[in-house]
C-alpha positions as a printed Julia matrix, in Angstrom:
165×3 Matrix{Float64}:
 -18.87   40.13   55.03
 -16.22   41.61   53.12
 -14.66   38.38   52.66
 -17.63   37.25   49.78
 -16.94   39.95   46.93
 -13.18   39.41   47.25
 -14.06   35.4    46.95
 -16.52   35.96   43.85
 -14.27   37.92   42.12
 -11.47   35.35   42.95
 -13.39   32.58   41.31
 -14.97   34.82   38.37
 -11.02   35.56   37.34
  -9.64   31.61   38.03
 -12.86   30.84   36.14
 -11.49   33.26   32.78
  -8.32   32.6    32.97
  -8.66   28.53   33.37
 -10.41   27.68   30.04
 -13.75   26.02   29.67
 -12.41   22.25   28.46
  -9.02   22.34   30.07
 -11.33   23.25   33.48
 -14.54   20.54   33.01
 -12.24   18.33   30.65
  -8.95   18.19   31.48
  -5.88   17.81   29.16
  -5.47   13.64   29.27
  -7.42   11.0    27.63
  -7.29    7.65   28.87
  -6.42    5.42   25.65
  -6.51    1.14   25.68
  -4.08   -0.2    23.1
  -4.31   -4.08   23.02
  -2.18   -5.77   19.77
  -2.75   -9.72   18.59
  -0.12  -10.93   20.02
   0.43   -9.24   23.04
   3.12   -7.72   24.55
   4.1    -5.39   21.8
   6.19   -2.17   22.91
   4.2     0.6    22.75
   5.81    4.07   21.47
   4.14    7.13   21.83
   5.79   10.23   20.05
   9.02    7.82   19.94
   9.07    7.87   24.07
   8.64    3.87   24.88
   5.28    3.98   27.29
   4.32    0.65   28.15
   3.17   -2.95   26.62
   0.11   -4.33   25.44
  -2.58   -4.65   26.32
  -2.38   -1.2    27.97
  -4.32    1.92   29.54
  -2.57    4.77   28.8
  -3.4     8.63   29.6
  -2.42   10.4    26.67
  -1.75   14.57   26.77
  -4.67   15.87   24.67
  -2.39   16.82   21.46
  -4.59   20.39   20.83
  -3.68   20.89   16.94
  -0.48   18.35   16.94
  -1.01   15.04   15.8
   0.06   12.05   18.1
   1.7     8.99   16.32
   1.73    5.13   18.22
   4.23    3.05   17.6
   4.07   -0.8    18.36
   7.23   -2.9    17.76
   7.2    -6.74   18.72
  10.11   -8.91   17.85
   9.04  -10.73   15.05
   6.12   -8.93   13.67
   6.16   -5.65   11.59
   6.45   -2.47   12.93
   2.63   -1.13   13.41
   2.81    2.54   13.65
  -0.51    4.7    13.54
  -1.72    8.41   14.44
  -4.27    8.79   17.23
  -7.42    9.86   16.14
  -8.99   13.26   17.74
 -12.23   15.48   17.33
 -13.1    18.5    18.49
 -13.74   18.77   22.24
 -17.19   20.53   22.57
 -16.89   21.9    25.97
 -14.38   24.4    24.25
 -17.66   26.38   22.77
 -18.67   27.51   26.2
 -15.26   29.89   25.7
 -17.8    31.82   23.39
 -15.98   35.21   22.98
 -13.21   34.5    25.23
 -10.11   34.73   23.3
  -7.99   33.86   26.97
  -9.83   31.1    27.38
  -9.35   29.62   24.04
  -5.46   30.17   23.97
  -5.69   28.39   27.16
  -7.39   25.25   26.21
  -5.44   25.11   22.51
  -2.16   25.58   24.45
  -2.85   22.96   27.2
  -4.39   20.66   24.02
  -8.18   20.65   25.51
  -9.75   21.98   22.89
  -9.72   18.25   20.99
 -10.13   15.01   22.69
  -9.25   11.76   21.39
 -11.88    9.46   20.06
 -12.0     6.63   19.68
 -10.55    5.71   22.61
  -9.48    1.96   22.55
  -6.92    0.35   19.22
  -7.16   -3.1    18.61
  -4.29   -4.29   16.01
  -3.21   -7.46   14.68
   0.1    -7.38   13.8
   1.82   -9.2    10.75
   4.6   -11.36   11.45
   7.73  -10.86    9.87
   8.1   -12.59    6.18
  11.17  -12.99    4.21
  12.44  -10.04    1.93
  14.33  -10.5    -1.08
  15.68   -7.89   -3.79
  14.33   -8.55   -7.49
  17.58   -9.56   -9.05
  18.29  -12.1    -6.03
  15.1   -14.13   -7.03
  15.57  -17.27   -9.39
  14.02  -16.82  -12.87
  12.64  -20.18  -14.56
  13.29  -20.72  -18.48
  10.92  -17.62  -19.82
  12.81  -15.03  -17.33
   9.64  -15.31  -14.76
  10.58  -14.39  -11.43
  10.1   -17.61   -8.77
   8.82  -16.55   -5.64
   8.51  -19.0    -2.72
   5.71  -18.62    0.05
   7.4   -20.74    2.4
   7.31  -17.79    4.37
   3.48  -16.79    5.92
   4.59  -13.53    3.81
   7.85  -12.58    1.05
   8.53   -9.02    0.35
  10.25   -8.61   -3.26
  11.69   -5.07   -3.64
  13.59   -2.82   -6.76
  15.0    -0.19   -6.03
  15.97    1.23   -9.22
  12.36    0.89  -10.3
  10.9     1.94   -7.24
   9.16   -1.74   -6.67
   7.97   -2.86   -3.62
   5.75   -6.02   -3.85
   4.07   -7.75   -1.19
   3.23  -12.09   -1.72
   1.33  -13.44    1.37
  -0.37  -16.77    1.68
């Protein structure tokens, strides 16, 4: 008999000192990343995690942000932040200041949504600098799409122009 307090009052403290959402929650989200093409690299936080299409389970970031990268040889660089919201099941903390350090150190107290990323990503065009381009008889610049996209940049003025198809 005396074994029923000491088991109550074992699960009433694991109960305030685990955290409402990191307990009925957890601290991952599963996350699908598919790219046009596939087979992009995916980079999360700069740590290579996988290819596309992919299902990842991502660490809840709490108030951090979490950037994707997707690199394909090729095609552009495609980096992006995941997107987050607030994670309800944090409210049942109510007064419990414990339990809310818990779930915003563990990252429970947001949860990603959405929770699939489909991106297209551009293929690689030609760059030039401005004063490599060929001027016609009035000083226009001549810009050439042979490319599905040409990048024209200044840097003294601070240019950066894009010319796609």
């Amino acid at each position: 008999m005396r074994s029923v307090p000491i088991l109550g009052t074992l699960l009433m403290a694991g109960l305030l000192f685990a955290g409402c959402a990191t307990l009925f929650t957890g601290t991952y989200d599963e996350v699908v990343i598919r790219s046009e093409p596939e087979g992009a690299r995916i980079f999360i936080d700069g740590l290579e995690e996988g290819r596309t299409p992919a299902y990842l389970d991502i660490k809840r970031p709490g108030i951090g942000d979490t950037e994707v990268e997707l690199r394909l040889d090729g095609y552009e660089t495609y980096t992006f932040v995941l997107r987050k919201e607030f994670n309800a099941v944090s409210a049942i903390n109510l007064t419990c200041l414990i339990c809310w350090a818990i779930d915003l150190a563990t990252g429970a107290v947001t949860k990603y949504k959405p929770l699939g990323y489909d991106v297209e990503l551009d293929a690689e065009g030609q760059a030039y600098r401005m004063d490599e381009l060929p001027q016609d008889e009035q000083g226009r610049y001549i810009v050439s799409l042979k490319e599905k996209k040409v990048v024209v940049t200044d840097p003294t003025r601070g240019l950066y122009l894009v010319f796609r198809k």
